[in-house]
C-alpha positions as CSV (number, residue, x, y, z in Angstrom):
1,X,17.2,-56.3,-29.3
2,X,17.0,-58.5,-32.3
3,X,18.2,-62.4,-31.4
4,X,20.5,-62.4,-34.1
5,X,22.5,-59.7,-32.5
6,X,25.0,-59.9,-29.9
7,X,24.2,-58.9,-26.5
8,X,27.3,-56.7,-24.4
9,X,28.4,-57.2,-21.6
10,X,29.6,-54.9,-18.7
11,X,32.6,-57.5,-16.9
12,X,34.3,-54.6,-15.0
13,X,33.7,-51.5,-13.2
14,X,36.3,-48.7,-11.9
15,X,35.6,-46.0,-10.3
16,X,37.1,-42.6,-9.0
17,X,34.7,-40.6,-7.3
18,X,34.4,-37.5,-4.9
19,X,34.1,-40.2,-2.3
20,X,37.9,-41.5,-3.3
21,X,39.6,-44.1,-5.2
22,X,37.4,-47.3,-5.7
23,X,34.5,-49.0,-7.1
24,X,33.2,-50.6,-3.9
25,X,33.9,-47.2,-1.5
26,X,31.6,-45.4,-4.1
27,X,29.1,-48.0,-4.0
28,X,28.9,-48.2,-0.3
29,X,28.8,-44.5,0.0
30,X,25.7,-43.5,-2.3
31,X,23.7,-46.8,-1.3
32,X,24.2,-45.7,2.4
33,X,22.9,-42.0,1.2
34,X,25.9,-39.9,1.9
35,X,26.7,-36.7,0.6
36,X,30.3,-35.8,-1.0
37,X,29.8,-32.3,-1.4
38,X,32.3,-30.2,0.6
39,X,33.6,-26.5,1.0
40,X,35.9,-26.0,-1.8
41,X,39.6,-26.1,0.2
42,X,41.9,-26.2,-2.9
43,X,41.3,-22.7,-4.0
44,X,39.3,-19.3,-2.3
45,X,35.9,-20.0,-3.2
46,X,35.1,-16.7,-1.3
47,X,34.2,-14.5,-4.0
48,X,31.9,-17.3,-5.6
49,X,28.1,-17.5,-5.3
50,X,28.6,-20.9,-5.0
51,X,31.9,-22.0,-2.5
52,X,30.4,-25.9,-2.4
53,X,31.6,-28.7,-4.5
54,X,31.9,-32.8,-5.2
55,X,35.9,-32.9,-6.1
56,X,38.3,-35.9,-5.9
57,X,40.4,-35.8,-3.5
58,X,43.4,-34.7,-4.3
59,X,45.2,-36.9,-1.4
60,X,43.3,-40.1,-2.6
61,X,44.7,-40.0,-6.0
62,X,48.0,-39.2,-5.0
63,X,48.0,-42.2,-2.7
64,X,46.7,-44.6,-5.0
65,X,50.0,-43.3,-7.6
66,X,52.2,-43.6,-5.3
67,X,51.1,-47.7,-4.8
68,X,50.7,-47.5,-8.5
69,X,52.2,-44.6,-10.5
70,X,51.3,-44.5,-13.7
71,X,54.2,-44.9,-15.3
72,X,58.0,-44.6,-14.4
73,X,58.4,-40.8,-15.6
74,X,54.6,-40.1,-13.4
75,X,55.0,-36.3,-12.7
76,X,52.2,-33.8,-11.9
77,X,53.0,-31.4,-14.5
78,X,52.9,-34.3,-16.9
79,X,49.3,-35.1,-16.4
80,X,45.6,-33.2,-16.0
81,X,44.0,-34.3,-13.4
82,X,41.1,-36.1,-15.2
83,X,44.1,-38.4,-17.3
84,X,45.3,-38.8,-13.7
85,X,41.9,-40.2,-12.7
86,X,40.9,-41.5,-15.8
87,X,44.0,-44.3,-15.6
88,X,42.8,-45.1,-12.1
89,X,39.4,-46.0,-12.9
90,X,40.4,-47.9,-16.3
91,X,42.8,-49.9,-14.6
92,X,40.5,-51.0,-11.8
93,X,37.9,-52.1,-14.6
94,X,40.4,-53.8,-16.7
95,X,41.6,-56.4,-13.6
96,X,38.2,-56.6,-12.7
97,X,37.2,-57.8,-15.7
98,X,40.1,-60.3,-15.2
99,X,42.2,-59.4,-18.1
100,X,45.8,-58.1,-18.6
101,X,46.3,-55.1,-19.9
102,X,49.0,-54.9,-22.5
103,X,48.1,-58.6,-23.9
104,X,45.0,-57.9,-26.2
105,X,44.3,-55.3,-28.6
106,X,41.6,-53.6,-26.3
107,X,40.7,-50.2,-27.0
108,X,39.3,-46.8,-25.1
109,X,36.3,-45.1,-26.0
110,X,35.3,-42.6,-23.5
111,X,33.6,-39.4,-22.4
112,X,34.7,-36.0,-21.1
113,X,33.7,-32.9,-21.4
114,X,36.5,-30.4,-19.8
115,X,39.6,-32.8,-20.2
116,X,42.3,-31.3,-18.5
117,X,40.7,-27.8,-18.0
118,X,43.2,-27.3,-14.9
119,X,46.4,-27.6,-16.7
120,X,45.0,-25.2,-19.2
121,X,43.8,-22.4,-16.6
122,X,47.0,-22.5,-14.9
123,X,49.0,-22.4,-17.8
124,X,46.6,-19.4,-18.8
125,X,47.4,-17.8,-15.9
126,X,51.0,-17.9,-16.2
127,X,50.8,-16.9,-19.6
128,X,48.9,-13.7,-19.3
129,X,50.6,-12.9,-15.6
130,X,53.7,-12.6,-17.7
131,X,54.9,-15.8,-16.9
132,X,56.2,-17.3,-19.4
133,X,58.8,-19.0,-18.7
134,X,56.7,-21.3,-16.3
135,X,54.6,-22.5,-19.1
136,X,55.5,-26.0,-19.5
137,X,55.5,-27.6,-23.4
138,X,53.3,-30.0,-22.3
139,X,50.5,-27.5,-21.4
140,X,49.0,-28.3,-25.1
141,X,49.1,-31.7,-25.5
142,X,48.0,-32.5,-21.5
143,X,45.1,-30.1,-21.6
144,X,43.1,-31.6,-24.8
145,X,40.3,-33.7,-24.6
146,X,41.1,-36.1,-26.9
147,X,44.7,-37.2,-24.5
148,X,42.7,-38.5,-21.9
149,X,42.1,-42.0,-24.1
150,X,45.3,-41.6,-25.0
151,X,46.5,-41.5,-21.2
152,X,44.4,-44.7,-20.7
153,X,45.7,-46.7,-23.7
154,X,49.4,-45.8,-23.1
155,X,49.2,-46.8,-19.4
156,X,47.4,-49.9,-19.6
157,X,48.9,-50.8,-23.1
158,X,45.9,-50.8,-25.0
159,X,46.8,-50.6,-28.9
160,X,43.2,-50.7,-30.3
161,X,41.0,-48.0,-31.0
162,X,41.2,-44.6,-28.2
163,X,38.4,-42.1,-29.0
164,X,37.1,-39.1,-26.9
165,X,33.5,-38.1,-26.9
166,X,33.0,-34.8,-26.3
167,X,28.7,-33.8,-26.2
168,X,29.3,-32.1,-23.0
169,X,27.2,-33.9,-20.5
170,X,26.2,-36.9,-22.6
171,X,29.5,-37.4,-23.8
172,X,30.0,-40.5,-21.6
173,X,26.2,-41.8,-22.3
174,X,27.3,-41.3,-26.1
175,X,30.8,-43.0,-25.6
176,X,29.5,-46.3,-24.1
177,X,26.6,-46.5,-26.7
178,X,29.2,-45.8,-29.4
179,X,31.3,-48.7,-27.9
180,X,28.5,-51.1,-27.1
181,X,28.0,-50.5,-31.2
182,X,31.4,-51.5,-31.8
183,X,31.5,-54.7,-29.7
184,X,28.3,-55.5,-31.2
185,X,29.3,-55.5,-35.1
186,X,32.2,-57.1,-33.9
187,X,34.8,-54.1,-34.8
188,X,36.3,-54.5,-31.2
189,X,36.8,-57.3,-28.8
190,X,37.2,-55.8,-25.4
191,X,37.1,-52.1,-24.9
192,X,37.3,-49.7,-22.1
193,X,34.5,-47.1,-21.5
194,X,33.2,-44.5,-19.7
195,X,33.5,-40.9,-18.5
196,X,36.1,-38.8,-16.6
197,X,35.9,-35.4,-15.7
198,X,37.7,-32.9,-13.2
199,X,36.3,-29.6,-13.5
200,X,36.0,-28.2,-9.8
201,X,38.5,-25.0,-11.1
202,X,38.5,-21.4,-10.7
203,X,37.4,-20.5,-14.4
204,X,34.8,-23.2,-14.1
205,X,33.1,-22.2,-10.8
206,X,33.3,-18.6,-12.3
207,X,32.0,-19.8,-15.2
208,X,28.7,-21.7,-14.1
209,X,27.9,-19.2,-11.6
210,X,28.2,-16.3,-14.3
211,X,25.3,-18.9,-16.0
212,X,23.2,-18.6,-12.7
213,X,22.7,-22.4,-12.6
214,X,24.4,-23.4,-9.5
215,X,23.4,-23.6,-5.6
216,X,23.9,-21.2,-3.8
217,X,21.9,-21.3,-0.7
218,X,23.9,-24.4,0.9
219,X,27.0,-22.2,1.5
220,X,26.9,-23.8,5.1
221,X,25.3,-27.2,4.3
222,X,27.1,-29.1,1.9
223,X,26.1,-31.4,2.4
224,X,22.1,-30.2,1.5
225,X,23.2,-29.0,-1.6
226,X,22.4,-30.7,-4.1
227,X,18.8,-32.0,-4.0
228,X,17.5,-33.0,-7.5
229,X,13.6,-33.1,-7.3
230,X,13.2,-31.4,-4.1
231,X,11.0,-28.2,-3.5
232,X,14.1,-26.1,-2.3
233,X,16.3,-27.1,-5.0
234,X,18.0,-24.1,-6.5
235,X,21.0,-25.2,-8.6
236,X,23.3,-27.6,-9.0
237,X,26.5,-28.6,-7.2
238,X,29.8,-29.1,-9.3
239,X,31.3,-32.5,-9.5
240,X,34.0,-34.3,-10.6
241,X,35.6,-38.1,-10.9
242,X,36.4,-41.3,-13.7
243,X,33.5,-44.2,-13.8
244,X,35.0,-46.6,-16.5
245,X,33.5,-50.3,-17.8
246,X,35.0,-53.5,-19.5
247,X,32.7,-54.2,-22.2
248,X,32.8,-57.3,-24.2
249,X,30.4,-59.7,-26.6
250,X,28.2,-61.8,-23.6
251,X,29.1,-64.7,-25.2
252,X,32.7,-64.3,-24.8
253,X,32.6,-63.6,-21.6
254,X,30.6,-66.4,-20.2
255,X,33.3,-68.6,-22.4
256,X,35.9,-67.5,-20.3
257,X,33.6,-67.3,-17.1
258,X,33.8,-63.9,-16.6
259,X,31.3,-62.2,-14.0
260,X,28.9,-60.3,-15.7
261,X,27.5,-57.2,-14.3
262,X,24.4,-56.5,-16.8
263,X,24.2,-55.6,-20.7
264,X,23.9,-52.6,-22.6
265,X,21.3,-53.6,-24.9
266,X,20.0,-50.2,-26.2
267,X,20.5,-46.6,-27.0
268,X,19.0,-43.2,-28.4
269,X,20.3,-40.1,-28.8
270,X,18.6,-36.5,-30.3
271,X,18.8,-32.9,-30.4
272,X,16.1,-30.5,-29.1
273,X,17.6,-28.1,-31.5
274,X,16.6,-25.5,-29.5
275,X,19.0,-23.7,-27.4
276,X,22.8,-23.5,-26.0
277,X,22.2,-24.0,-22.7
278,X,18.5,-24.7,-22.2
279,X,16.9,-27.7,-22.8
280,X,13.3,-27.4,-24.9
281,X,10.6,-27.7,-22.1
282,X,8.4,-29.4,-24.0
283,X,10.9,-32.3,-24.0
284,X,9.6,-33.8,-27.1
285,X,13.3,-35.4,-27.9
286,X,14.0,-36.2,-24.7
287,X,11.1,-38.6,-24.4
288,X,12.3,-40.1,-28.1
289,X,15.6,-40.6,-27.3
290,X,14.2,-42.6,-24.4
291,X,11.8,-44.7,-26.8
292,X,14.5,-45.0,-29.1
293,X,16.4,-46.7,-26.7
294,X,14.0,-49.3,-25.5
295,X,12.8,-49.8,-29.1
296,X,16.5,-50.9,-30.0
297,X,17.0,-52.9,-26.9
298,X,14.1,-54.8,-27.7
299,X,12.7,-54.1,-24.0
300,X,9.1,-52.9,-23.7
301,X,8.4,-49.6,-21.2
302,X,6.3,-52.4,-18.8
303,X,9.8,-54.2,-18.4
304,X,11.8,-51.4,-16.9
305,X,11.9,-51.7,-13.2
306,X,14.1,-48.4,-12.5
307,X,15.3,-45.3,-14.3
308,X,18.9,-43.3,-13.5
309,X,17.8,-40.0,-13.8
310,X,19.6,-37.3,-15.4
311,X,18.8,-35.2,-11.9
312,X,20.9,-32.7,-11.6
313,X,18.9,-30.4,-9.1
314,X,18.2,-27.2,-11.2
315,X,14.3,-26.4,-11.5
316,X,13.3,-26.3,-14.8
317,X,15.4,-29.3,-15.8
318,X,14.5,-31.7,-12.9
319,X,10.7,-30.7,-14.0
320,X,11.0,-31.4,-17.6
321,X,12.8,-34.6,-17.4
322,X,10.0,-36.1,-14.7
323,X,7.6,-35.4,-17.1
324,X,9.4,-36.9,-19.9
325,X,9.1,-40.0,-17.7
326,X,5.9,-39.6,-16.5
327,X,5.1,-39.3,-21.0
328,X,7.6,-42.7,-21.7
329,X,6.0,-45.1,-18.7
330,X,2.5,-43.3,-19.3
331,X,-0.5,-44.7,-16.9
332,X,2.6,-47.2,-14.6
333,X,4.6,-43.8,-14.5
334,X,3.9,-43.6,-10.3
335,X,5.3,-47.1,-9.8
336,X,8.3,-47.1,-11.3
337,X,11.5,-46.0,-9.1
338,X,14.1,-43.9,-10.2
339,X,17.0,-41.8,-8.4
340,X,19.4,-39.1,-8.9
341,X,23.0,-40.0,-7.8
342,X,23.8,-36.8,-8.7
343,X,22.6,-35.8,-4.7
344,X,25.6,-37.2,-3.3
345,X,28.3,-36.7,-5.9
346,X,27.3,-33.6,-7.7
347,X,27.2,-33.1,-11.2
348,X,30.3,-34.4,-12.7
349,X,29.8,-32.7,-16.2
350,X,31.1,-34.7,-19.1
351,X,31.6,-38.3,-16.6
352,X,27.9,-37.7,-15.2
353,X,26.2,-40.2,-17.7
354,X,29.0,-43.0,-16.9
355,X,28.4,-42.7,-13.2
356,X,24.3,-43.4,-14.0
357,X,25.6,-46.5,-15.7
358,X,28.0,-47.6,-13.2
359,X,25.4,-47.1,-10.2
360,X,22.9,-48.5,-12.6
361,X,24.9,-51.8,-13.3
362,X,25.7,-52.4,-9.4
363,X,22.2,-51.7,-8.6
364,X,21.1,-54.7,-11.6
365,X,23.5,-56.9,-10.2
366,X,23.4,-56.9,-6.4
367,X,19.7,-55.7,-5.7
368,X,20.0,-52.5,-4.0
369,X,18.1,-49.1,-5.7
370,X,20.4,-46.3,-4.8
371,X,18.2,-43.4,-3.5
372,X,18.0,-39.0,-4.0
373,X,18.7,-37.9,-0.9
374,X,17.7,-34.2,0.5
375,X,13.9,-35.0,-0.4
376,X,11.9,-33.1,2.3
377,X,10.2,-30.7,0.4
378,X,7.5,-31.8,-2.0
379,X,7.5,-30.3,-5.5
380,X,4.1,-31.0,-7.0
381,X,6.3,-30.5,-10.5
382,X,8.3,-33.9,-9.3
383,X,5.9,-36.6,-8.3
384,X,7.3,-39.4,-9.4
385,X,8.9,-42.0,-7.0
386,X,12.6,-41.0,-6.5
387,X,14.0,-43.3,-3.6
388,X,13.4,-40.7,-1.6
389,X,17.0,-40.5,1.3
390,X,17.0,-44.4,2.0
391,X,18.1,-46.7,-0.9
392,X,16.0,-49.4,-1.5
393,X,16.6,-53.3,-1.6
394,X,14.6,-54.2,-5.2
395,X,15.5,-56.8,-7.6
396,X,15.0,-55.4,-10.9
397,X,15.2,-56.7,-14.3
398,X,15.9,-54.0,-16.8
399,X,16.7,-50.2,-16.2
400,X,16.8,-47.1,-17.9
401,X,19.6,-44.5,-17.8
402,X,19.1,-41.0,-19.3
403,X,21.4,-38.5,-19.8
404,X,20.7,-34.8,-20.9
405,X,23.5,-31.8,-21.9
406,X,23.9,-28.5,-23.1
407,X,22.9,-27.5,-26.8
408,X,19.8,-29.4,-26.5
409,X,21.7,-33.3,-26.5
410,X,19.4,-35.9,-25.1
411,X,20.9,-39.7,-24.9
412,X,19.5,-42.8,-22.8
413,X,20.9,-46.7,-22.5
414,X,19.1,-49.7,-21.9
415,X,20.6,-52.0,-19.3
416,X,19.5,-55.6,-18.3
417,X,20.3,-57.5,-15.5
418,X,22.7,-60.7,-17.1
């Protein structure tokens, strides 16, 4: 990155996963290698290929509202899920970031790809069950995208800018380079960032199994499920869950003595322009949107001491973005690690990128290189070091996080360690 730029800084971190409500409980969970997947319980999963999935616990979320609701009139049929989590993980980044919400003119960019899917299907369902009386006239507004910022900046008071990114799976990737951008020409102050997503529903299961692109052979292992790189990988596992980060000018926050996780100091984005659904397996943009990335942070391929893989466990995918690594780090390709969170909390759609930061940003900051776990079948496709099932005490300097999505959307971040 040019010196006469500003550098940004990551000063909080919340999180909601499929592990429960809290930055730290996620942090502990994928650096000691466990596995959220879980028999889908909150709807019969019978008639699926796939009856496995990463979802938040509902009991989690509605034990951190009752300590905290979210506001005085907090009522399920009020809020999707994802706003519901989304709140929960911006709040936590806000106070740990040490600032008040309600006091500043912060602002919300973030990610999702579904937004509040749920309310939608079930209001669907009433609707065309003849139904509709039960349809509640706040099934339009609560099931858009674009209300989860607006969820985050009316609970927390945020009167600045409240965006939705929706690319689908980059869309959180997208979101915080967007608002690393606006920090950086100095358009915002303090904004909130991220991805949230809550997708584990009927009409999404049926969906991505229609598409083929799930696991389906872990039935009665969960937790083997997901496997990203592995031999016997054959599909992804559904995710879900809210990974959210303070961001504000480095300089500023070492003023007021802020901690400082890391920085975002670079990002790319391209297009295959190839396909829907499938990404081109050449992977020509993907490896540019990498470069692109670095080139703009200012960070040269020797200096990256990790990558966050995209990983989501589906053959070709896994394949194409290894060798888009392998391409990008050329003849030091075999010694640097990488890992794929995405084997212990699933593939959270539209929040996926956000919880490759996060992880990414804890792993700068304290040392620790989460790992992939479910590696014990070699794929001669995959040969690249992946942490293989024991995370990894490495102090690293810089990392790479990429982040790949349907109709052919490619994005990657730079992060340093502050």
């Amino acid at each position: 990155m040019p010196d006469s730029l500003p550098r940004v800084a990551i000063t909080g971190i919340g999180v909601v996963s499929p592990f429960g409500v809290g930055r730290e409980l996620f942090w502990d969970a994928v650096c000691a290698g466990r596995s959220a997947t879980r028999t889908i319980d909150h709807f019969d999963p019978s008639a699926l290929s796939c009856r496995v999935a990463a979802a938040v616990p509902d009991a989690a979320v509605a034990a951190a509202l009752v300590v905290r609701p979210l506001d005085a009139r907090d009522d399920e049929r009020r809020y999707a899920k994802v706003s519901r989590i989304a709140v929960l993980a911006a709040r936590e980044a806000i106070d740990d970031a040490g600032l008040a919400g309600g006091t500043f003119d912060a602002g919300v960019v973030i990610g999702s790809g579904a937004g509040g899917i749920d309310v939608a299907e079930r209001h669907y369902g009433d609707f065309f069950g003849g139904h509709h009386h039960r349809v509640s006239p706040y099934a339009i507004p609560v099931s858009t995208v674009g209300m989860v910022s607006s969820e985050i900046s009316i609970a927390l008071g945020l009167r600045g800018i409240s965006h939705v990114i929706s690319t689908g799976c980059t869309s959180p990737t997208d979101a915080i380079g967007y608002a690393a951008s606006l920090i950086r020409s100095g358009d915002a102050d303090v904004l909130v960032t991220g991805g949230a997503d809550a997708c584990v529903t009927p009409g999404m299961m049926v969906g991505f199994s229609r598409m083929r692109v799930m696991s389906g052979a872990s039935n009665d292992r969960p937790a083997e499920a997901s496997r990203p790189f592995d031999g016997a990988r054959d599909g992804f596992v559904l995710g879900e869950g809210a990974w959210m980060l303070t961001l504000e000018r480095l300089d500023r926050a070492r003023e007021r003595g802020a901690r400082v996780y890391a920085t975002i100091d670079g990002y790319g984005s391209t297009c295959d322009a190839y396909h829907r659904v499938q990404m081109d397996p050449e992977g020509t943009e993907i490896v540019r949107a990498m470069r692109l990335a670095l080139t703009r942070a200012g960070v040269p391929s020797e200096a990256i001491g990790y990558v966050s893989y995209h990983g989501t466990s589906t053959r070709l995918n896994d394949a194409v973005e290894m060798q888009c690594v392998g391409r990008v780090f050329g003849a030091r390709a075999a010694d640097v690690p990488g890992s794929s969170i995405k084997s212990m909390i699933g593939h959270p759609q539209g929040a996926s990128g956000a919880a490759g930061v996060v992880s990414t940003a804890l792993a700068l900051a304290r040392g620790v290189l989460p790992p992939t776990i479910n590696q014990t079948t070699p794929d001669p496709e995959c040969p690249l070091d992946v942490i293989p099932n024991v995370a990894r005490r490495v102090q690293v300097e810089a990392a790479l996080c990429n982040c790949l999505g349907f109709g052919s959307k490619n994005s990657a971040l730079v992060l340093r360690r502050a």
